[in-house]
VOZAZA-823837 format. One record per residue (C-alpha): residue in three letters; x, y, z; residue number from 1. Coordinates in pm, whole numbers, plus 50000, padded with zeros to 5 digits. Example, Ala and Ser with C-alpha at 12.3 -4.5 7.8 and 13.67 -1.06 7.14 Angstrom:
<rec code="ALA" x="51230" y="49550" z="50780" pos="1"/>
<rec code="SER" x="51367" y="49894" z="50714" pos="2"/>
***
This chain:
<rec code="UNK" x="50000" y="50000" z="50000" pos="1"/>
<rec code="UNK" x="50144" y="50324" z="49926" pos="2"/>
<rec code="UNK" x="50264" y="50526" z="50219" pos="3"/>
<rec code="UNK" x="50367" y="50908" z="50341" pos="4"/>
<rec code="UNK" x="50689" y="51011" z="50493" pos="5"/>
<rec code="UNK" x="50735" y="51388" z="50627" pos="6"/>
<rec code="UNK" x="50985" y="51563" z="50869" pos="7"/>
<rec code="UNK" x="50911" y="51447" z="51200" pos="8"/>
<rec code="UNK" x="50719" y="51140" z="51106" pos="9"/>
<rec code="UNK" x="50891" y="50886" z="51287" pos="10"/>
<rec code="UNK" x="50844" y="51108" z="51622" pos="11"/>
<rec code="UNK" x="50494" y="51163" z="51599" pos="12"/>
<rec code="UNK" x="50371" y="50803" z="51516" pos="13"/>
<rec code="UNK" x="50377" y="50732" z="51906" pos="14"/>
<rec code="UNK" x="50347" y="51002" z="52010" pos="15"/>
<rec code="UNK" x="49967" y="51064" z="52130" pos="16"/>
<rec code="UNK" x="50105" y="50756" z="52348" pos="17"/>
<rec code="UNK" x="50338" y="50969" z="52504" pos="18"/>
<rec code="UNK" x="50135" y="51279" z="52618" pos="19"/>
<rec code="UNK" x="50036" y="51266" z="52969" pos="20"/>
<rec code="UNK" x="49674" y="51253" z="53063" pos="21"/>
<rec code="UNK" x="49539" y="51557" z="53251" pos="22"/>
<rec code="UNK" x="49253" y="51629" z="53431" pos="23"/>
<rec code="UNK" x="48931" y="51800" z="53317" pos="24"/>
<rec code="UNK" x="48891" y="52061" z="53605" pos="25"/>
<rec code="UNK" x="48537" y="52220" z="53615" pos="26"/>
<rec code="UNK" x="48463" y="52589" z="53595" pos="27"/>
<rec code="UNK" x="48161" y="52642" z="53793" pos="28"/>
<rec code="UNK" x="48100" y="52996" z="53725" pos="29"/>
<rec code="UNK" x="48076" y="52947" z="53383" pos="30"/>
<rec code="UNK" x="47900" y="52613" z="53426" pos="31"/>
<rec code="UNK" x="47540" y="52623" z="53297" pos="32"/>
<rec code="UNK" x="47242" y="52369" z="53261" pos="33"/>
<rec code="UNK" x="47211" y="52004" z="53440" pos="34"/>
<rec code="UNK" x="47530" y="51904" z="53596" pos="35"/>
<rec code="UNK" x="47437" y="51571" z="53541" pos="36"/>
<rec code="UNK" x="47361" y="51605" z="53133" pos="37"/>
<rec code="UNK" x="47689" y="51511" z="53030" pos="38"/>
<rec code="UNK" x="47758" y="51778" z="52816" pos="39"/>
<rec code="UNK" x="48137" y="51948" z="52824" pos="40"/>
<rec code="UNK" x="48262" y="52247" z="52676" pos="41"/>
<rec code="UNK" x="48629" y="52183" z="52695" pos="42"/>
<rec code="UNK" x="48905" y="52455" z="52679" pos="43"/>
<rec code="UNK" x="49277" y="52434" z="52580" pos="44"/>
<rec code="UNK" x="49468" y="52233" z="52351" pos="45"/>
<rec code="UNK" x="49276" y="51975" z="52187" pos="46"/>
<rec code="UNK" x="49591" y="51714" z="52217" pos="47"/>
<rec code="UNK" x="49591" y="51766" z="52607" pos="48"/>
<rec code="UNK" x="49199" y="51727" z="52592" pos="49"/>
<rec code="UNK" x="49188" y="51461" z="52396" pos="50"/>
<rec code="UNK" x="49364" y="51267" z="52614" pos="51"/>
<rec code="UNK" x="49228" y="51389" z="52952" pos="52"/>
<rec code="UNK" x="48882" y="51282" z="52767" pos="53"/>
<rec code="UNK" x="48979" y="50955" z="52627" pos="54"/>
<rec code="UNK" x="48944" y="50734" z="52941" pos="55"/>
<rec code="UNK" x="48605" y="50889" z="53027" pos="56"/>
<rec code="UNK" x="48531" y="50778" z="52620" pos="57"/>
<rec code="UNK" x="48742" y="50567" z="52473" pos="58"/>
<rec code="UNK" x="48509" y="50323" z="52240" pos="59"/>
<rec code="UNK" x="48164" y="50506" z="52297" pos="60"/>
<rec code="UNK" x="48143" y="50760" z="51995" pos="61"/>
<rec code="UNK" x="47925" y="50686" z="51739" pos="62"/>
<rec code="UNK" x="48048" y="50987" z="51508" pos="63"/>
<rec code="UNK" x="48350" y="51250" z="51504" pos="64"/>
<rec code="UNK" x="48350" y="51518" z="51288" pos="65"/>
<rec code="UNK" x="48618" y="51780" z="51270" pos="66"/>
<rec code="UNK" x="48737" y="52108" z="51135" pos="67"/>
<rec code="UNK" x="49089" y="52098" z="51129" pos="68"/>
<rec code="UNK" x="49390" y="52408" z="51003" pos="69"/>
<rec code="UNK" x="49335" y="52357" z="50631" pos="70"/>
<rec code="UNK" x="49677" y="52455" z="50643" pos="71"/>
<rec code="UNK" x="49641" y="52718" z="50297" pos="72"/>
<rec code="UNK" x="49947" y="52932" z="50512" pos="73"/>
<rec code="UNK" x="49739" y="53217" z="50560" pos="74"/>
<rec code="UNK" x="49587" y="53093" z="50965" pos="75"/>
<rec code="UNK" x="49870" y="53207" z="51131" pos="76"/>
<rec code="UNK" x="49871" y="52822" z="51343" pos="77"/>
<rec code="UNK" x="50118" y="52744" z="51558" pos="78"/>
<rec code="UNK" x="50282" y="52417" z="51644" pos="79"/>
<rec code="UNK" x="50330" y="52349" z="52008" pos="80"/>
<rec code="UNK" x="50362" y="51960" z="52053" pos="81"/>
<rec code="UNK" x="50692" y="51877" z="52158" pos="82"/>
<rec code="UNK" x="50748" y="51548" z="52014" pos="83"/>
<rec code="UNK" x="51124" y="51401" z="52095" pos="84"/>
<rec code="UNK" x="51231" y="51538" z="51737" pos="85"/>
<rec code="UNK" x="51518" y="51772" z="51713" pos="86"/>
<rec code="UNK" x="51411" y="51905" z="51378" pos="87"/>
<rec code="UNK" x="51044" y="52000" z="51545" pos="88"/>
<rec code="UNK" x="51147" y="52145" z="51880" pos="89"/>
<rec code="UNK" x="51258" y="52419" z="51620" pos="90"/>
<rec code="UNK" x="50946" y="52451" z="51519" pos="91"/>
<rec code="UNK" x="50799" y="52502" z="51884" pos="92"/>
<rec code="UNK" x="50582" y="52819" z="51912" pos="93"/>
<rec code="UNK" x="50613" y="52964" z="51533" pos="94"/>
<rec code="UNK" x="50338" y="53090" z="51340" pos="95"/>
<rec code="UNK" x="50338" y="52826" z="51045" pos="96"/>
<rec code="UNK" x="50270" y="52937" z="50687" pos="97"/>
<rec code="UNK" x="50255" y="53349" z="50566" pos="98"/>
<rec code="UNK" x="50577" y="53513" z="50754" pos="99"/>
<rec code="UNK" x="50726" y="53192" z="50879" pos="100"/>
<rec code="UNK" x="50675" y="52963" z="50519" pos="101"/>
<rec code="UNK" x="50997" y="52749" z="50498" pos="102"/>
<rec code="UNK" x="50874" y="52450" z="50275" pos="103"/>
<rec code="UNK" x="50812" y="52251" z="50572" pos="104"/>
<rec code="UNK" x="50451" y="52390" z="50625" pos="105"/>
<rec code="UNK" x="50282" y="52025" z="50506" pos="106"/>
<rec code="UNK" x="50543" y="51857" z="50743" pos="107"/>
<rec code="UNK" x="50452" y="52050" z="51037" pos="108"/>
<rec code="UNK" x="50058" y="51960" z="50957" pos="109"/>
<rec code="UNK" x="50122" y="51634" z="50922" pos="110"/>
<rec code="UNK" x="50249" y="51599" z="51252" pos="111"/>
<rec code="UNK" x="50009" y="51796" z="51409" pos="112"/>
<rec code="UNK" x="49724" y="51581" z="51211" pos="113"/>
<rec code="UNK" x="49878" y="51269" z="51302" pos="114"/>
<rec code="UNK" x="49878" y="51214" z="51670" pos="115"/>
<rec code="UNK" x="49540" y="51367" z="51763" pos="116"/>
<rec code="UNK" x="49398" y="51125" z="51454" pos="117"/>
<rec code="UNK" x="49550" y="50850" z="51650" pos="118"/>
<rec code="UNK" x="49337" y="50914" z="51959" pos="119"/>
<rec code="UNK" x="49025" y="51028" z="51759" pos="120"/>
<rec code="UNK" x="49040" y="50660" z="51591" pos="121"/>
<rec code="UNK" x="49067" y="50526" z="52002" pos="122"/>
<rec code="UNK" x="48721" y="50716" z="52064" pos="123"/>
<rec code="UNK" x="48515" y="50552" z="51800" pos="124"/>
<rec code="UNK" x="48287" y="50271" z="51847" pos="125"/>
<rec code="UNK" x="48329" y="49959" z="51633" pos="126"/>
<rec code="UNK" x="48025" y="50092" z="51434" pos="127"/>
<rec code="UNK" x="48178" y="50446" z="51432" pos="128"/>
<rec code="UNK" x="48268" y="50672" z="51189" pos="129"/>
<rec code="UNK" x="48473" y="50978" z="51119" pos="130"/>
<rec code="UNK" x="48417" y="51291" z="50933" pos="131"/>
<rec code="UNK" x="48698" y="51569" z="50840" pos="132"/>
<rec code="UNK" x="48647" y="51863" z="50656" pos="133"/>
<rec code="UNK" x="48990" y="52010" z="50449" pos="134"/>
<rec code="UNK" x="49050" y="52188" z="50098" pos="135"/>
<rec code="UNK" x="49266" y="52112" z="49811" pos="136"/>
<rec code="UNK" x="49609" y="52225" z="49949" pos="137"/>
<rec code="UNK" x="49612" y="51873" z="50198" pos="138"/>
<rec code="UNK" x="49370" y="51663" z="50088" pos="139"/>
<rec code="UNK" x="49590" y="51445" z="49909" pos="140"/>
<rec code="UNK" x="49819" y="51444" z="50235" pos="141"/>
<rec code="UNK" x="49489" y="51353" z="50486" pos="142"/>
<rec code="UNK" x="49378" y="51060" z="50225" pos="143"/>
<rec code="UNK" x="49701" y="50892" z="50261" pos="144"/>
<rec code="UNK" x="49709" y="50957" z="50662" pos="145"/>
<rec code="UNK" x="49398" y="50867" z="50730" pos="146"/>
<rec code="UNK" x="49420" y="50540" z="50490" pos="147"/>
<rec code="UNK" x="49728" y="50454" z="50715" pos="148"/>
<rec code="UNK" x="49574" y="50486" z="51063" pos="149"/>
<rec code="UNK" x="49182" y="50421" z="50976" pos="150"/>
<rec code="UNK" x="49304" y="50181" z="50692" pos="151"/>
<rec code="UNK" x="49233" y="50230" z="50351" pos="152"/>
<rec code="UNK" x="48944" y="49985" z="50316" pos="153"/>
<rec code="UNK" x="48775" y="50165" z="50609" pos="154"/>
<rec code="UNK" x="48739" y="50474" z="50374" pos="155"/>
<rec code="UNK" x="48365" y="50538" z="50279" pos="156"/>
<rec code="UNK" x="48344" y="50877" z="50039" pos="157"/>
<rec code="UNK" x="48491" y="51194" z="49981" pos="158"/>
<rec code="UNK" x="48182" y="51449" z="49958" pos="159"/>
<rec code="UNK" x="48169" y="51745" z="49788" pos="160"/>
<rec code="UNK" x="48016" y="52050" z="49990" pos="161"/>
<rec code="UNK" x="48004" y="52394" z="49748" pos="162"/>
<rec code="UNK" x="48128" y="52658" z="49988" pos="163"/>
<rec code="UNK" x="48040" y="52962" z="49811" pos="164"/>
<rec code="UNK" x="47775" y="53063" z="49542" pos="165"/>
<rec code="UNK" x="47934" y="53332" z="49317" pos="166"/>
<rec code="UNK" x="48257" y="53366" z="49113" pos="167"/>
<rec code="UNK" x="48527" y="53462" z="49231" pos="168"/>
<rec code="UNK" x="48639" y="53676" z="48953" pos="169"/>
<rec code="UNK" x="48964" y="53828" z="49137" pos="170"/>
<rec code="UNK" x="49107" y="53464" z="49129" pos="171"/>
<rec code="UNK" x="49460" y="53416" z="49039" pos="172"/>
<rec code="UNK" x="49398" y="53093" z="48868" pos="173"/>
<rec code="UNK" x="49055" y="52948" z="48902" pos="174"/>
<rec code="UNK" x="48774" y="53013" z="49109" pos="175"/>
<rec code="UNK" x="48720" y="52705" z="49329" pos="176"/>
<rec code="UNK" x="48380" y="52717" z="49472" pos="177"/>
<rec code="UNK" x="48446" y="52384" z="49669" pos="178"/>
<rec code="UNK" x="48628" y="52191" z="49950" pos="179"/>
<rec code="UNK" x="48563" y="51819" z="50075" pos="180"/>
<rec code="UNK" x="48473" y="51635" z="50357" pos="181"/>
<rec code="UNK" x="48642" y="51296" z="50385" pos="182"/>
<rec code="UNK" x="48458" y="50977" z="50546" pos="183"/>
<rec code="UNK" x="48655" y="50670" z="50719" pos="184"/>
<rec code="UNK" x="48461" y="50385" z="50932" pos="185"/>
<rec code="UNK" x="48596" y="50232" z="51244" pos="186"/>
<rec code="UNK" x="48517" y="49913" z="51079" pos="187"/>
<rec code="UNK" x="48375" y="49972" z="50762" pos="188"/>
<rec code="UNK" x="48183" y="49630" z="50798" pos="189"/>
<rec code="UNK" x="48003" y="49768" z="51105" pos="190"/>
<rec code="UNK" x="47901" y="50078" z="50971" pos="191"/>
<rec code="UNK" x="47548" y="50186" z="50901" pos="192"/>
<rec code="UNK" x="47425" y="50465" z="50831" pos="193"/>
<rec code="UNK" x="47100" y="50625" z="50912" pos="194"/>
<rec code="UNK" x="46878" y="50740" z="50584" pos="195"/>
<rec code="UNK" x="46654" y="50998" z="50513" pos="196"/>
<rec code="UNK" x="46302" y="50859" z="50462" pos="197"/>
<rec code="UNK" x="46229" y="50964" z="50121" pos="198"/>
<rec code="UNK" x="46013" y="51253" z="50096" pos="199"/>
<rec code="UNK" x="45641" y="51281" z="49945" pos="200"/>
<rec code="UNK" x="45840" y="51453" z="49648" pos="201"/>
<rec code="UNK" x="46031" y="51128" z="49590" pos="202"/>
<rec code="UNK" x="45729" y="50930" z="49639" pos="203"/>
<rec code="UNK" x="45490" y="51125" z="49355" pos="204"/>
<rec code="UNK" x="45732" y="51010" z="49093" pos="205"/>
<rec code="UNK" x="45616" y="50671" z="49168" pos="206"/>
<rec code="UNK" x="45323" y="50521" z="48960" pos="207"/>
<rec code="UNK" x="45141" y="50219" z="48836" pos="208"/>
<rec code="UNK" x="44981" y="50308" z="48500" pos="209"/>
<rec code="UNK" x="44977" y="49896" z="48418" pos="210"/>
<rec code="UNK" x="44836" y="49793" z="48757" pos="211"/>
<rec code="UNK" x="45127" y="49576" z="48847" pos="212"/>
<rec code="UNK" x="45054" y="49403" z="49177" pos="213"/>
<rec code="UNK" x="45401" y="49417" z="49297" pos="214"/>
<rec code="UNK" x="45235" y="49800" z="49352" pos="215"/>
<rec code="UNK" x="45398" y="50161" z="49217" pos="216"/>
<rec code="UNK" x="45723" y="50131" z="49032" pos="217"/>
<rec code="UNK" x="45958" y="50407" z="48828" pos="218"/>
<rec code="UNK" x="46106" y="50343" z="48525" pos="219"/>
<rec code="UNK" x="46555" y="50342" z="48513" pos="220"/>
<rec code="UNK" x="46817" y="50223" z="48293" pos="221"/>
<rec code="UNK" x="46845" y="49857" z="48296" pos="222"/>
<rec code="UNK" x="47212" y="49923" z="48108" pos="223"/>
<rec code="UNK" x="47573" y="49999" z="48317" pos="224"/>
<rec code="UNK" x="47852" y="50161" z="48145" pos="225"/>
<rec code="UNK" x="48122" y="49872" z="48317" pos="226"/>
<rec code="UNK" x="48033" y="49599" z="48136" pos="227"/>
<rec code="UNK" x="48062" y="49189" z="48208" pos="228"/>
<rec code="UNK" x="48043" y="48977" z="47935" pos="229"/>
<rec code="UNK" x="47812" y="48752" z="48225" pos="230"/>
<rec code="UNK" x="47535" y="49028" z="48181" pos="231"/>
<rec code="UNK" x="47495" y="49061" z="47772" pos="232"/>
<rec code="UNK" x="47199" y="48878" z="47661" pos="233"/>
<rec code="UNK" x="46927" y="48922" z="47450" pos="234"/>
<rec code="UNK" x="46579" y="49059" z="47562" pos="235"/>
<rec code="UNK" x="46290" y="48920" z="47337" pos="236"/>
<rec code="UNK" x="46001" y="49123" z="47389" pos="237"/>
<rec code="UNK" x="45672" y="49022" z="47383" pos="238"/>
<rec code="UNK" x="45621" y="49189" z="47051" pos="239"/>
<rec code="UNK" x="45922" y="48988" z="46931" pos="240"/>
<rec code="UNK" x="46129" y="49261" z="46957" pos="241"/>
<rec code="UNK" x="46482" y="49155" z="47027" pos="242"/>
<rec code="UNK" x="46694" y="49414" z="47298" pos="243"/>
<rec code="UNK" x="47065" y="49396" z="47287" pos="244"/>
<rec code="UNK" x="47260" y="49620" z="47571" pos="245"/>
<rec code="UNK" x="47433" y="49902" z="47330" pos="246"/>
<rec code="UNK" x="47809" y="49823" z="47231" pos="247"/>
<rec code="UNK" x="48037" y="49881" z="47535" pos="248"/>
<rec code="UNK" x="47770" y="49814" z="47803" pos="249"/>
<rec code="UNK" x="47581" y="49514" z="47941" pos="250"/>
<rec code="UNK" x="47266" y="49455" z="48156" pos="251"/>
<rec code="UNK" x="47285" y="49580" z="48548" pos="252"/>
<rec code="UNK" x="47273" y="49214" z="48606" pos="253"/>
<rec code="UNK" x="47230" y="48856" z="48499" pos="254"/>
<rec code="UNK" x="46931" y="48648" z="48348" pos="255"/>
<rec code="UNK" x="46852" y="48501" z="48681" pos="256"/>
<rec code="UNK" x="46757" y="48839" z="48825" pos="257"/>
<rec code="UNK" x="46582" y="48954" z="48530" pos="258"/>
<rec code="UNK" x="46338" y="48701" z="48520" pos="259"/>
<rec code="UNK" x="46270" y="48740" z="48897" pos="260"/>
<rec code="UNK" x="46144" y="49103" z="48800" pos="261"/>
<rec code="UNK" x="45939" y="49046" z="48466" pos="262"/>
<rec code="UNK" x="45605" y="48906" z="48473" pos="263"/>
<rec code="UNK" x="45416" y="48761" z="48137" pos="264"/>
<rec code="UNK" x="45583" y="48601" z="47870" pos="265"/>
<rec code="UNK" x="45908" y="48731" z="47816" pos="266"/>
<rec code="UNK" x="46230" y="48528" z="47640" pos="267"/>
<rec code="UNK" x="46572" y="48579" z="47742" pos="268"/>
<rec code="UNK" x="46844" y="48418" z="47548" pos="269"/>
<rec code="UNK" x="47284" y="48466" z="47572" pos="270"/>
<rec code="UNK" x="47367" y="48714" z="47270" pos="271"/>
<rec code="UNK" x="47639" y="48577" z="46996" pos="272"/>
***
């Protein structure tokens, strides 16, 4: 499987192991609601709280999302975790990106990404999932991270959210109107996810002009554009009309299937 290496890689990999945990201290004058609700707004470094929260949660959450740096150079971050890495303890307490760019801006990301991923993955439940939102200048970069501590068959779908509306017509290069949101599974086999019940929109496209008693159907493509060779056949219609899938496709799937879903007197026979 292919694989990253950065600056500082090898001293990061371990190194969510290594921060101490701390204790959650609560702030009663600012405390509102039930005490007893469970609810926590938690302030300070989210390495340090992820670890004071991880034996409190460790295997319970059903879904992270986060909003991580995008790292674009222009946030004015700073990297504080002081991994046993001589080349990062430089790095201690600089603004990356903007004034202090030095072509190491993805390596310092990456080992800022890596560690708190680590514990993130430790907080899921087997049926968990993760969500992280990031732009074009490291999504490349999170794929392959992510792939290497989620694994890559644990990744679900990269979605597409459209930011903005209008042009950006001051653009240096092109207007990009988009960033992504990247989905990994604890355990991909686990995962399920929790649909929308289609709406009474959905539902009106629905009809049954031949009174079919399997009830209202809609009418789709029975043709894929990936064909196997297992799925071209010929349709004889009961007109005697003979159906071929057009060159380059084949049927969604094979005779067996087909002939579970047609009623009346309908022929199927292998195409030469």
């Amino acid at each position: 499987m292919p694989s990253l290496d950065w600056i500082g890689k090898k001293a990061v990999i371990n190194h969510h192991r290594q921060v101490p945990y701390h204790l959650l201290r609560c702030n009663n004058s600012l405390s509102v609601g039930a005490p007893d609700s469970g609810n926590l707004l938690v302030e300070g470094d989210n390495l340090l709280a992820l670890k004071a929260l991880l034996p409190y949660y460790a295997g319970q959450v059903k879904c992270i999302y986060i909003d991580p740096p995008y790292n674009t150079g222009n946030e004015n971050w700073i990297y504080n975790d002081n991994a046993n890495s001589s080349e990062m303890k430089d790095w201690l307490g600089k603004v990356v990106g903007k004034e202090g760019e030095d072509l190491s801006r993805s390596d310092k990301w990456l080992c800022m990404m890596y560690p708190r991923l680590s514990l993130l993955k430790q907080f899921l439940r087997e049926d968990g999932a993760i969500f992280v939102s990031i732009d074009d200048d490291e999504a490349a970069n999170l794929r392959l991270v992510l792939d290497e501590i989620f694994g890559a068959s644990n990744f679900i779908c990269s979605f597409v959210w459209e930011k903005k509306h209008t042009r950006a017509n001051d653009a240096k290069y092109v207007s990009d109107n988009h960033d992504y949101i990247l989905l990994y599974a604890k355990s991909k086999d686990r995962l399920r996810i929790n649909r929308l019940p289609r709406t009474e929109d959905a539902n009106s496209r629905f009809t049954n002009p031949d009174d079919d008693p399997r009830g209202v159907w809609i009418s789709q493509p029975l043709q894929v554009k990936t064909p196997s060779d297992d799925y071209i056949y010929e349709i004889r219609t009961p007109s005697g009309r003979k159906i071929i899938p057009p060159k380059g496709r084949s049927w969604a799937f094979g005779k067996d299937r087909l002939k579970e879903s047609i009623l009346g007197p309908m022929e199927i026979m292998f195409h030469v």
